[in-house]
C-alpha positions, 0 to 999 in steps of 0.5 A: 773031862774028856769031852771037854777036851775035844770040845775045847779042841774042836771049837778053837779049830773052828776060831781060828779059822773064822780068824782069817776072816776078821777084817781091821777096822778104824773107827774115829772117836774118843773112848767113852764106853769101856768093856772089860773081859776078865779072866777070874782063874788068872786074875782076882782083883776086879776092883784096882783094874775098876780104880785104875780105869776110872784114875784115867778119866773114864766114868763108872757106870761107862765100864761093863765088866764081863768075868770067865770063871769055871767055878760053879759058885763065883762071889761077884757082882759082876756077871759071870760066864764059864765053858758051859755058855759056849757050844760046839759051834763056837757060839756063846749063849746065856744071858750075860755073855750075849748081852755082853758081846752085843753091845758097842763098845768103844773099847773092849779089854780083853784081860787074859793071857791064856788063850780060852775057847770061851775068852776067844769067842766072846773077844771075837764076837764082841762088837766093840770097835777097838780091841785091846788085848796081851801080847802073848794071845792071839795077835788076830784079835786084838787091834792093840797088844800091850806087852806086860803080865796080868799081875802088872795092871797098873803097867797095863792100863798107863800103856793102853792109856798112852797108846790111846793119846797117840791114836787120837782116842781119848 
């Protein structure tokens, strides 16, 4: 317990110093491929978000599905990662997590609020060309923050959608 502590102290230190050397990119294109990163402590309904993102007009099998979960034994069909997939370095590793941040995404939904080691990491070194994220996490991140809670998923995915028409995204 105590070692995770000064692992999860250490390695946001190590972060959020790498956050100064994050440069902004625009990329022009639609949105076609979408990568969601879930937070399962916080938020358990994987499905209405899934719904909800295919409703807007993005095809199914164009959404990749990444969930954060602490717990040893998680029922989902979608790949999982925890703490243990990240090292003292602040990298990740298991299969899931770096297949996941290694794949180009159009746009990558980072959907948590409380601000994880490992949730950062993954955000961070995603490379996923726009980057969508809460307005309450680290504003360093994400290329769009949408001001709204986790439980408010459908008010979520109509601003990002709103948002998205006005940038000439979709």
């Amino acid at each position: 317990m105590f070692l995770s502590f000064i692992k999860d102290f250490s390695v946001k230190r190590i972060l959020k110093n790498s956050l100064h050397n994050v440069k902004g990119k625009t990329v022009a294109g639609t949105v076609k491929t979408v990568g969601l990163l879930l937070d399962l402590n916080c938020f358990f309904e994987i499905q209405k978000i899934l719904d909800a993102l295919t409703s807007q007009g993005v095809l199914k099998e164009n959404i990749s599905v990444l969930i954060f979960s602490n717990k040893k034994s998680v029922s989902t069909s979608h790949p999982t990662f925890g703490s243990k997939n990240l090292n003292w370095n602040g990298e990740l590793n298991g299969a899931a997590a770096t297949s996941f941040i290694n794949k180009e995404f159009d746009l990558l939904i980072s959907y948590y609020e409380q601000e994880r080691p490992t949730l950062l990491a993954a955000t961070l070194f995603s490379k996923a060309h726009f980057k969508v994220g809460f307005a309450n996490s680290n504003k360093h991140l994400n290329d769009l923050t949408i001001n709204t809670k986790t439980e408010n998923y459908l008010v979520f995915i109509q601003e990002l959608f709103r948002y998205l028409k006005i940038l000439n995204k979709i």
